[in-house]
N, C-alpha and C positions, 0 to 999 in steps of 0.2 A: 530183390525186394518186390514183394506183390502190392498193390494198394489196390482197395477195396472199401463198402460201404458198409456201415452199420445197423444190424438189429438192434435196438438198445432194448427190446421186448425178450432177448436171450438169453441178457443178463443172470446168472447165476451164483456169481461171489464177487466178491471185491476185498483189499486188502492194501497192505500198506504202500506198495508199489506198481498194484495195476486191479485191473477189473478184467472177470474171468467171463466169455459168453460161449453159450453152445455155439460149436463151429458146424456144422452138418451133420452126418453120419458117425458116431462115437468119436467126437473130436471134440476140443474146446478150443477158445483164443484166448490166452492171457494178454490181456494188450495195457501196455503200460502206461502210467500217466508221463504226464509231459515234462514230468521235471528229472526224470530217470535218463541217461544218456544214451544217444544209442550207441556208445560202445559198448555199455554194461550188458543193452538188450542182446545184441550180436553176438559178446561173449556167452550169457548164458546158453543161448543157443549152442553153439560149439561145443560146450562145454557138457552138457544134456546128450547132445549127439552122442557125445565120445563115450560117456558112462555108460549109456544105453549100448552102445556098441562093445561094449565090455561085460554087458552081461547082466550089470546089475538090474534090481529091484527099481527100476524106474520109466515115467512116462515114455513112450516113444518120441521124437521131435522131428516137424513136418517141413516146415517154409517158416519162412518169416515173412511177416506183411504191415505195410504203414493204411490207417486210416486217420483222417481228420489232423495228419500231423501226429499222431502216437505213434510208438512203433508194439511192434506186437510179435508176440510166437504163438503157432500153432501144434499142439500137443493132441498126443491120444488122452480120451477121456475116458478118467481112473474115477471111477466111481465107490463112495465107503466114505465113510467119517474118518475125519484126521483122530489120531491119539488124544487129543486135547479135549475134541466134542466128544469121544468115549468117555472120557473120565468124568466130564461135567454129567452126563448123563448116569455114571456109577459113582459117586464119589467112594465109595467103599475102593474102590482100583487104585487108587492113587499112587500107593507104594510098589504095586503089580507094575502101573505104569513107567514109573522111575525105572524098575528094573529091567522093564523091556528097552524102555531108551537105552541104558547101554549094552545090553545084547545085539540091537540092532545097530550099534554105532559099534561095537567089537567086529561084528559082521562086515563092515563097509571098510574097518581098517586092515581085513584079512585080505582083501583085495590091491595089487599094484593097480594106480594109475596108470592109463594111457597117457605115452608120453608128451600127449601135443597138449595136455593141459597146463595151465599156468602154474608156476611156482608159488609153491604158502608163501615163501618169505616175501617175493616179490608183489602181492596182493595186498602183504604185510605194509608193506614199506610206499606204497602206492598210496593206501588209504591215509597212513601217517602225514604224508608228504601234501594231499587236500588238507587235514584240519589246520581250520585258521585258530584252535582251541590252544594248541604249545606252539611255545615260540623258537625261534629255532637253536637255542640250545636245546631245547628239550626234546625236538626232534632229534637231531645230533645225538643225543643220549639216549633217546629207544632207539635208534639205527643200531649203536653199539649194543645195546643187549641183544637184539636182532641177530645181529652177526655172529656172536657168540653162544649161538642155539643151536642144536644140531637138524641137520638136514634131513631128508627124507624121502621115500618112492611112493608111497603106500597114498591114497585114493583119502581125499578129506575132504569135508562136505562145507564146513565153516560159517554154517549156522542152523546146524542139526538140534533142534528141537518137538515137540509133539505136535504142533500146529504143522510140520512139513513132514509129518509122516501120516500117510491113508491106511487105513484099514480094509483089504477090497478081501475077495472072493479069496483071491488066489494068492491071498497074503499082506503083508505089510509093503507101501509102495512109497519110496523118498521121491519127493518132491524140492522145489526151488534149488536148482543147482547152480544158481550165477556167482556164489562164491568158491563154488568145487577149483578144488587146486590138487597136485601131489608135492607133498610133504609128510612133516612127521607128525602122525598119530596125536602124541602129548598136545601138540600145538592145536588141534582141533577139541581134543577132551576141553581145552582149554576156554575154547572159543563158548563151548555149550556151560562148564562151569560160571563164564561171565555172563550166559544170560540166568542162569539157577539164581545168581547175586543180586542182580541191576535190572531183566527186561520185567516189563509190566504187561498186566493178562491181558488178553485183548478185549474191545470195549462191551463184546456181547458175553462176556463171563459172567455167570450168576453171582450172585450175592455169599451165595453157600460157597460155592467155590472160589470165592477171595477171601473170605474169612478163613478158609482152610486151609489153602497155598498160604497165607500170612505165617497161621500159625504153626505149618510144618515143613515150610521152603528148606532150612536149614537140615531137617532130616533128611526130607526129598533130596536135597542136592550130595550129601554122605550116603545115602543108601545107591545113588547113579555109581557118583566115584567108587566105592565099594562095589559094588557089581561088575563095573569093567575093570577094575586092576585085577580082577581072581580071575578076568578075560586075556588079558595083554598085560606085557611086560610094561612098567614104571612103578613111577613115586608119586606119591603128594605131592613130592618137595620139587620134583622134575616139572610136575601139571604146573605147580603155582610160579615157576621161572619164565613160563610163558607171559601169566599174565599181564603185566605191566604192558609189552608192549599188543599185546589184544586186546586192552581196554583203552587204549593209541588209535587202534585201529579203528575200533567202532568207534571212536567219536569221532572219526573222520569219514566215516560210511554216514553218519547220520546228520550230519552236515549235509554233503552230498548228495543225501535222499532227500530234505527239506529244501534248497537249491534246484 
């Protein structure tokens, strides 16, 4: 762990769980605020490493380093608008956009895991185990549907959305891998269906384009699932057996992130 002092004139984004600065020579720092743990930061690190090392469409991963008491990772800097500020800037794309999200998430499921990343279930059952939201029946009872899910090899990302995917030169580039796990595929469709249901735009979305996610989230969200089932093998009915306990899950991640 390196520590280090801050430019805060290099400031270049910021977001729900850290602030992003130029790091030198085509590099950034995502350095995370102080209420993110440093296991979570450590893991993603590891976990970035390993995808990266596997080939995929993602940032390089450098050091890690604490300043002021944060902790931080250092990435190569991917430069392009995420999929999100594309659309806001076309909204005519929108339904393009859906359908590239699950090509690009069809894409990430064609790939096995490295095997030293974490298990879904156990990330699963991890996050369930922080919410102070059920009580422990209820915990008890998503363990058991948990258990009763099938397992899996294949590379999931576990909160693949348009704000985590860049637009650069040389293609489309996933970013935020601190939830990457191998598991099964359904169980991630899953993850990104719960945010098409439940997450909220982020606070720089235009006017236009919350009016227009309002009025066609529910397509948007059938036009994704439709485009990856004609990708990869399932059901609806297999995607929505996850749910319950992914929407377990995030309330226990978002706990944890306010914390």
């Amino acid at each position: 762990m390196t520590i280090r002092t801050l430019d805060r004139t290099a400031l270049v984004g910021t977001g729900l769980t850290a602030d992003v600065y130029a790091w030198g020579e085509g590099r950034v720092l995502k350095l995370c605020h102080r209420h993110r743990p440093a296991d979570r930061v450590e893991a993603e690190f590891q976990i970035t490493r390993a995808v990266h090392g596997a080939g995929l469409p993602v940032p390089a991963t450098y050091e890690l380093v604490e300043i002021e008491g944060r902790r931080g990772i250092v990435f190569e800097r991917v430069d392009g608008p995420s999929l999100f500020e594309y659309v806001q800037s076309r909204p005519w794309a929108l339904f393009a956009a859906a359908r590239q999200l699950a090509e690009l998430h069809a894409q990430v499921h064609g790939c096995a895991a490295p095997l030293d990343l974490p298990r879904q279930s156990q990330w699963i059952e991890n996050r369930i185990e922080t919410s102070q939201r059920l009580s422990e029946a209820d915990k008890q009872l998503v363990r058991r549907s948990v258990a009763e899910l099938p397992d899996g090899e294949v590379l999931c990302h576990g909160d693949f959305h348009p704000g985590n995917i860049l637009l650069t030169r040389r293609g489309p580039v996933i970013i935020d891998w601190s939830t990457g796990s191998r598991g099964h595929p359904l169980g991630d469709v899953a993850c990104t269906s719960y945010l098409f249901d439940n997450a909220s735009l982020p606070a720089a979305a235009s006017l236009h384009i919350r009016l227009l996610f309002k009025a066609s989230r529910d397509l948007l969200h059938r036009k994704y699932l439709d485009r990856y089932l004609q990708l990869r093998p399932g059901t609806r009915r297999q995607i929505d057996a996850w749910l319950a306990p992914i929407q377990a899950a995030k309330s226990g991640w978002r706990e944890r992130k306010v914390h």
